[in-house]
N, C-alpha and C positions, 0 to 999 in steps of 0.2 A: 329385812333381816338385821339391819341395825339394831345394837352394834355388835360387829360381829369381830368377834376376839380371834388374835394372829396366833398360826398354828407355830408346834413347836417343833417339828420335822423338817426344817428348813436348812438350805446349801449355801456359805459365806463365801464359797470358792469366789473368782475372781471370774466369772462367764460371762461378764456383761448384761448378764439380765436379774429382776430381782432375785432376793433371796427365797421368795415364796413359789420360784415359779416352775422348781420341781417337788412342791410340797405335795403329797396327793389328798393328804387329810382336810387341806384348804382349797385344792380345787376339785375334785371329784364329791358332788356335792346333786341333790334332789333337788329339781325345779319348784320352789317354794310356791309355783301358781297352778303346773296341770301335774305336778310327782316325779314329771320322769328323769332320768340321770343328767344330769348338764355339769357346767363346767364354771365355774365362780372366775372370774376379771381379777387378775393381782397386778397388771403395771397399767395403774389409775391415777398415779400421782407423778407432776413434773421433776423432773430430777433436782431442779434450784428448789422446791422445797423439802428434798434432804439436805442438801447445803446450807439452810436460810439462815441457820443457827449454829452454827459451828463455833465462833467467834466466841461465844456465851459459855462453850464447852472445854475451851485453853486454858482459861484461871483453873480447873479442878478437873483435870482428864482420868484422873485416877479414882473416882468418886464413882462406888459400885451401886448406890445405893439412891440416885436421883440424876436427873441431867446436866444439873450443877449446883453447885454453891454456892448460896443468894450472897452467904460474907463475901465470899472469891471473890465474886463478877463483882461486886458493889465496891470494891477495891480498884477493880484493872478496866473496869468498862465505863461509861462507853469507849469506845475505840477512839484512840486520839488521832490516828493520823491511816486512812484507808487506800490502798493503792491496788489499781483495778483497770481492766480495760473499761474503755466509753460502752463497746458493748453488752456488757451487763447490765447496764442502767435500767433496762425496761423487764431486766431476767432476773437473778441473781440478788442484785440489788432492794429489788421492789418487793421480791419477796420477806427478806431481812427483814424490813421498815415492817411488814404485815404484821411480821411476828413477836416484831418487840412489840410495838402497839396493843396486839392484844397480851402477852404477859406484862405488861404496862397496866392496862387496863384491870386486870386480874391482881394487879399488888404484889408479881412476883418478880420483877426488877424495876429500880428505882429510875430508870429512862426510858423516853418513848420515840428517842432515835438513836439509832445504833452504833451511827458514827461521826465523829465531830468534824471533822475533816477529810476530804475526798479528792483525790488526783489518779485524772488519767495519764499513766504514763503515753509516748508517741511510738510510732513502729519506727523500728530502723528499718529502713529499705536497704536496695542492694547498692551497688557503685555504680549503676547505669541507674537510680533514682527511683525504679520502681521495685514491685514490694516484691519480696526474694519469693524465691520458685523453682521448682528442681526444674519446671519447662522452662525457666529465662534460662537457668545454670548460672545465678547471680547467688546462689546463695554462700552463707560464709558461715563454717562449721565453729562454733566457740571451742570446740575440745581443739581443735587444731590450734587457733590463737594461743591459748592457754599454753598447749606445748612450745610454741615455739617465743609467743614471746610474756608468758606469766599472765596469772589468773591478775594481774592486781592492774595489770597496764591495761587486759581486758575492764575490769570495772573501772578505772577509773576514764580510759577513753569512750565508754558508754554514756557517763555522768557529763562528759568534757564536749559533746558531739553538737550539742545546743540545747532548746529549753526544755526543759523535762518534759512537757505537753507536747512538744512539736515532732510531726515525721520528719525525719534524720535518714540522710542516707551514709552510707559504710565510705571510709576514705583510707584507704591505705595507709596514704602519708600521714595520715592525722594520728593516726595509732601511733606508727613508729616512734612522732615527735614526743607520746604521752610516755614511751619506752626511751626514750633519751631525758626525756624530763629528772624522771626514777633513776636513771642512772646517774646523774646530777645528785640528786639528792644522797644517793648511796655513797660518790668520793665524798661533797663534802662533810658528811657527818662524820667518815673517817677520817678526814682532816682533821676534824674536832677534837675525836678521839685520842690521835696522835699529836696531840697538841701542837698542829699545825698553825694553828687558830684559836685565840687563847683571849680575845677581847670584844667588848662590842660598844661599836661608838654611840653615841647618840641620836644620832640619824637612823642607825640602823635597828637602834631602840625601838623610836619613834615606828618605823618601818611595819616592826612585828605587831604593835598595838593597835593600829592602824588594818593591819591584816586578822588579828586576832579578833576586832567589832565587825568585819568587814565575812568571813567566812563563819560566825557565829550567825549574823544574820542573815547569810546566804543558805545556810544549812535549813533552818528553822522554817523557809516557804521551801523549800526543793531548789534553789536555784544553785545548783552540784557545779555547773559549768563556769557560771561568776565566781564561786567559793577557789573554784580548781585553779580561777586563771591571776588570781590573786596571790595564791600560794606558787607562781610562776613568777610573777614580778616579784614577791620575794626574795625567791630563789635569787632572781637576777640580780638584786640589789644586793644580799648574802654574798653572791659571790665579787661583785664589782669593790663594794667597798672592804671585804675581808672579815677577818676577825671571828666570832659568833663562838661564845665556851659553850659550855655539856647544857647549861641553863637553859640558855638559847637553843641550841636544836634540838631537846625535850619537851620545849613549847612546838617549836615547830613540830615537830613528829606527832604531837596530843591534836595539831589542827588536820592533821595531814592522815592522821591513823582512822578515820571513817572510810576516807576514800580507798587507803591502798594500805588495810589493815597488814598484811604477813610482811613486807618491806620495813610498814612503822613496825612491829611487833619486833621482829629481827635489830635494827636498830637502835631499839628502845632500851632491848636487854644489853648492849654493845656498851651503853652509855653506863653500864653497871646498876641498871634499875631491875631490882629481883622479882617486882611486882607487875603483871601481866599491864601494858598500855592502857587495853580496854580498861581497866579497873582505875584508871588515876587519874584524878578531879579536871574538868575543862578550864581551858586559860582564861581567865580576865582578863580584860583590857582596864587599862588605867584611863581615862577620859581624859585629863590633862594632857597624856605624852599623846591623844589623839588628834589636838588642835595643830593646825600651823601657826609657827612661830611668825612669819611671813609668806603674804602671799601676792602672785602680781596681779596688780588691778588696770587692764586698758582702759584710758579715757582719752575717750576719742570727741 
């Protein structure tokens, strides 16, 4: 009976099952070999090939008139940077690759893999190391964190926990510290502000440029945790040697505003900038102020 055209009496409700599968026009149907009344198959397709192409369908979702826009996608795709469990890889994933390939093949997008870059993120486990579970009772509610100690201390002691690939277990303390971090960061900008802190020496120069090639490269493969613990020696050095004007911790907050966007955001405007963080150009680093002037050499 191929091919057999999808009826138009169909339910988008939310019921978990397809759309077709209180059609009656599509399944109440004559046995095409001995007449009599049967009943036509409508959930014949795996669910990851409704998904397979989604990605394809972001550049132009409002396009009534085709599944996308070959200009769009030819613009935003392939996909630069894919973030995913490991378990898709044989689900989700494979299917994807099936289907650029063959619109690939067809000449209706100009790539014939979907994504240029792929990371599995790791689980966080519980505080006892295994993977959280309402039977351990290890698990850790993020609404709760959030209330109590802010959505940004949550993401950024997620990013801060270790390597982005690796399972991670939950550490109390480790949070707290990423919540005293931010609060560090919050007086001294207000120092700044109140022109508590009004200079910045050359070391301390040196310091941020140093940090600025050093969290630019740590961002750009995923390594959140290096990026985080660099803008921590910062900090430390900011505060040990003093000083740091509105220049200086606008750079800083431009390194710092990925990780703990609403904090930098807050700040950012404090510093008198009327233009939203996210919108204002990444720091350069100077190469010169990134060399040592001196360095010590053991010879033994």
């Amino acid at each position: 009976q191929l091919q057999v055209l999808l009826a138009d009496d169909v339910d988008f409700r939310p019921t978990g099952e397809s759309p077709l599968a209180r059609s009656a026009s599509f399944h109440d149907i004559n046995c095409p070999r001995c007449g009599k009344k049967a009943r036509r198959e409508s959930d014949t397709m795996d669910t990851f090939v409704d998904s397979s192409w989604y990605f394809l369908r972001y550049p132009s979702p409002h396009d009534g008139s085709r599944p996308f826009s070959s200009q769009d996608v030819n613009y935003w795709c392939p996909v630069d940077l894919y973030v995913g469990g490991a378990e898709h890889a044989v689900l989700h994933l494979l299917y994807a690759r099936f289907f650029t390939k063959v619109l690939f093949d067809h000449g209706l997008v100009p790539f014939d893999e979907p994504f240029t870059t792929l990371r599995n993120q790791g689980l966080i486990m519980g505080e006892d190391g295994q993977k959280m579970s309402k039977s351990r009772g290890n698990v850790i509610n993020p609404d709760d964190v959030v209330g109590e100690l802010g959505a940004d201390t949550l993401r950024m002691y997620e990013m801060f926990m270790g390597d982005f690939e690796a399972a991670k277990p939950w550490d109390t303390k480790g949070i707290l510290g990423v919540r005293r971090f931010l609060d560090r960061v919050w007086v001294t900008v207000h120092d700044v502000v109140h022109q508590r802190r009004d200079s910045v020496s050359p070391e301390l120069q040196r310091a941020l440029h140093k940090t600025i090639k050093k969290v630019s490269a740590d961002i750009e493969v995923c390594k959140f945790n290096t990026a985080i613990s660099s803008l921590m020696i910062l900090l430390n050095e900011w505060g040990t040697r003093g000083g740091g004007d509105k220049e200086f911790a606008g750079t800083f907050l431009r390194l710092l505003s990925p990780l703990a966007p609403h904090l930098s955001e807050e700040l950012w405007a404090l510093l008198g900038n009327s233009q939203s963080i996210s919108l204002a150009a990444w720091p350069a680093h100077d190469e010169a102020l990134v060399k040592d002037e001196t360095v010590s050499l053991i010879v033994q």
